[in-house]
N, C-alpha and C positions, 0 to 999 in steps of 0.2 A: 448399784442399780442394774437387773438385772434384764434385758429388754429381751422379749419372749421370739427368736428368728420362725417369724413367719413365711408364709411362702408369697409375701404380697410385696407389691413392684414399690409402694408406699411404706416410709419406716418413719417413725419418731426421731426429732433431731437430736442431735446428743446435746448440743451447747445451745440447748432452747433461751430464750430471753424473748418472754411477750412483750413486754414492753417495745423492746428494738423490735421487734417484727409489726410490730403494730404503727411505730413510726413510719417504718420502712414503706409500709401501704399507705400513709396517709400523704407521705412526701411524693407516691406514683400517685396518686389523682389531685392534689392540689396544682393549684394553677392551671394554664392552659394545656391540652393535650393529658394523656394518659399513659402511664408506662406498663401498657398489658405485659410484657417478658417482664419485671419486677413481679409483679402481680403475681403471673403463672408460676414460675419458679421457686416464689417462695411456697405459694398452698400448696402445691403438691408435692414439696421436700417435707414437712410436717404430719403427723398424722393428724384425726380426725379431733381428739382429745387436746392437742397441741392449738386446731386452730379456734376449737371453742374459746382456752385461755388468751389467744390474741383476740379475737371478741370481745369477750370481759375487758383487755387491758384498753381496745380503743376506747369501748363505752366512758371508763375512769379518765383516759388521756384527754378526750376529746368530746366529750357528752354528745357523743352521736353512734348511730347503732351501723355497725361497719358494714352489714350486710345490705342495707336499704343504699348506703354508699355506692357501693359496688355496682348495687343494680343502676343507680344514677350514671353510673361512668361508663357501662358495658353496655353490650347489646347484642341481641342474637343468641345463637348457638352457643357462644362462646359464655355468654352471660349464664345461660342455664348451667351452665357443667363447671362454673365458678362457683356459682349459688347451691347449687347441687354438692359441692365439697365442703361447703360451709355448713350443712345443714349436719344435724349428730343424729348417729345411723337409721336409729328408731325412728324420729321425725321423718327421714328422707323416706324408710318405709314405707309407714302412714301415710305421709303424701301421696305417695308413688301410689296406694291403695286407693285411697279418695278421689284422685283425679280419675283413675281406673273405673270407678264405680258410679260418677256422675257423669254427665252429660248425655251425646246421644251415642246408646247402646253402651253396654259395659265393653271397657276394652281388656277383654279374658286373660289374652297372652301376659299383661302384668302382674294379676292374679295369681296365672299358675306360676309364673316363675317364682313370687316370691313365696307360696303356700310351699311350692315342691322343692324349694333348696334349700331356703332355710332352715338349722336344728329347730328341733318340735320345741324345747326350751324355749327359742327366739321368738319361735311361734304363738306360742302361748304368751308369752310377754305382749303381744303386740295385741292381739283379739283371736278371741278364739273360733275366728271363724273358717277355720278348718277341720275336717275328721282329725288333722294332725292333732288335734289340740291335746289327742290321748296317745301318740303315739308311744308305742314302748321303748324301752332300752334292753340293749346288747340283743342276745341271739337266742330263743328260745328250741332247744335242739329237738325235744319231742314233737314241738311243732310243726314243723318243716315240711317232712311228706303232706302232712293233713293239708296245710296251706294250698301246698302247690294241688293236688288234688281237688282241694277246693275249690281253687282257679282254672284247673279244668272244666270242671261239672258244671261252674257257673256261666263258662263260654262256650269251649270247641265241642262240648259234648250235649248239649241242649240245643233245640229248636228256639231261639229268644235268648236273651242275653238277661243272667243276672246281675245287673247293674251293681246291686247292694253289694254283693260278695266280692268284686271288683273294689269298690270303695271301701269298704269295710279292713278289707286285708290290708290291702297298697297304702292306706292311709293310714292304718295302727301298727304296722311295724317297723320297727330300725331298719335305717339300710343295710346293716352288715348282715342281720335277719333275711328280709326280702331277696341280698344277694344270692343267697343258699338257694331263696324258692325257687330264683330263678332258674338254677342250676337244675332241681327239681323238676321243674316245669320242663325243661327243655329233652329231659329224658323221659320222662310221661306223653309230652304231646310230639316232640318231635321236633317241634321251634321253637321259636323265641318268644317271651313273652309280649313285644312291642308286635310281634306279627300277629298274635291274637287279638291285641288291643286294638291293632287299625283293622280287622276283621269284624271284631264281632261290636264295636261302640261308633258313636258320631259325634260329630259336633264338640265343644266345649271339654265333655264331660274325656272324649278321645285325649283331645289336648292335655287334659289336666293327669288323666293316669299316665299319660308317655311321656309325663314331663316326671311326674313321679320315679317311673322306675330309669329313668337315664339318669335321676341325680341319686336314687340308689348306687346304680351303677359307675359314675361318678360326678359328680357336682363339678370340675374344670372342663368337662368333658360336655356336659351341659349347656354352658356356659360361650364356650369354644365356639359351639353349631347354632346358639342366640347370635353372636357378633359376626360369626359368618352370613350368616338369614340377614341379619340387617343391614348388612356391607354390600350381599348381593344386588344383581337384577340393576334398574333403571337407575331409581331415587333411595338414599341411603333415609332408614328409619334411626334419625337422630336422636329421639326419645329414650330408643331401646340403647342404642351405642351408650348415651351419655348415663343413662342408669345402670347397665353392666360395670364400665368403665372405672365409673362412680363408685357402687357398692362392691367391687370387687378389689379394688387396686389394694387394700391394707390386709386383704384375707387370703384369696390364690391366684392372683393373676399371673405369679410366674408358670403355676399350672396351666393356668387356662391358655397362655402361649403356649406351653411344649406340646399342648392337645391340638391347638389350631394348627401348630407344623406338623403335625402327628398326620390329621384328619384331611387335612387339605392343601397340600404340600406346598403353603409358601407364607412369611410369617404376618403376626395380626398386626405387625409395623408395618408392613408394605401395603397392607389391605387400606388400612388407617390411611395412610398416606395419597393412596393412591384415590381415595373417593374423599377427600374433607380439604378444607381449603383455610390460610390466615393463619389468626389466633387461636381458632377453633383445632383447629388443625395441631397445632403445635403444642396447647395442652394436652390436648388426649394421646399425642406421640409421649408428651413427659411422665404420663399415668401409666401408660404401656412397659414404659422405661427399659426399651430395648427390642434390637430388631435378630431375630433368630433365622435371620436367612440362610 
């Protein structure tokens, strides 16, 4: 068995047994009182695949659905970012999309995070409703000046902003691609492409291309400056924390820390720690799985 070392703070157990892990949970919420640290410990030592099969094993052990369980025993913050582990990635997705796009006003920032980091593969799997949905692969080398040129003419050298040309490019090419324009771009205009983008766009449409080309430029890094924005200021944006958290711990969260220490010189353990409180609290330090102070 060959288990593929990812760069995520979450790893597959080696000596899995759903079964026994499925006991394991059913023995913390029988009876009185609850053993959230049983709980925590175990979801977030398993990966995502590992706790779908302890789901299947309660369902067969115990003809009850483990996750309605959970939500009966648990509450709060804490409840969501349990439920949130349990959910298989796709689903967590779409959710995260759905809630995003109903109620009052769409809440954008979900949107773009998940349109602009995710592979256009994943993308497409999921709906295609993003430009991504055609994004290309690898680097097209003829392309490059034309691109970045393009991105000029369509911004800093016109009176009005060509919107289309902005989306059209940033949203059909690979990152490895769009990294070259960048480069491109920066010796044609003289800055950076994000300086163009808060210059010449507004609104939504701003957000969604500077969410683009920073996870061009890198996706932990992206990522990093999401959990810092949520961490800051008065009241922590638990939403955002426990969806990062979430869909990041099995893919690069060791990156997205060495960016958070990188970027903002003190680690996303201390930050975690220092604004979340409880159970809440203590799972997302075990997601994190380490303080890089």
């Amino acid at each position: 068995l060959v288990l593929e070392a990812g760069r995520g703070t979450v790893r597959a157990s080696v000596n899995f047994n759903a079964n026994q892990d499925a006991e394991t949970l059913y023995k913390a919420m029988k009876g009185l009182g609850t053993d959230e640290d049983s709980i925590m410990n175990l979801l977030t030592s398993r990966s995502n695949d590992q706790r779908q099969k302890i789901k299947a094993a309660y369902k067969t052990l115990h003809g009850k659905d483990l996750v309605s369980d959970l939500k009966g025993e648990l509450g709060g913050k804490f409840e969501s970012l349990i439920v949130g582990l349990m959910a298989p990635p796709i689903l967590y997705d779409v959710t995260s999309l759905r809630h995003a796009i109903k109620g009052a006003g769409t809440d954008e920032k979900v949107l773009v995070e998940i349109l602009s980091s995710r592979t256009p593969q994943y993308v497409q799997n999921r709906c295609a409703i993003s430009t991504q949905a055609s994004r290309q692969q690898g680097v097209q080398e003829g392309n490059i000046e034309a691109d970045a040129q393009a991105l000029f003419n369509a911004g800093e050298k016109k009176f009005g902003t060509d919107e289309e040309q902005f989306i059209t490019i940033l949203g059909n090419r690979s990152a490895a691609h769009l990294r070259k324009v960048f480069d491109a771009y920066m010796k044609l205009a003289g800055y950076e492409m994000e300086e163009s983008i808060q210059r010449e766009t507004s609104g939504s449409l701003r957000d969604l291309l500077l969410a683009v080309v920073k996870c061009a430029r890198s996706v932990p890094a992206y990522f990093a400056e999401t959990l810092f924005n949520s961490l800051k200021g008065a009241g922590t944006d638990d939403q955002t924390l426990i969806r990062v958290m979430v869909s990041r711990s099995e893919v690069d969260m060791l990156d997205i820390r060495a960016n958070y220490r990188r970027l903002f010189a003190c680690s996303l353990y201390s930050s975690i720690k220092g604004d979340t409180s409880g159970d809440y609290r203590k799972a997302l330090l075990l997601l994190c799985g380490g303080d890089d102070a």
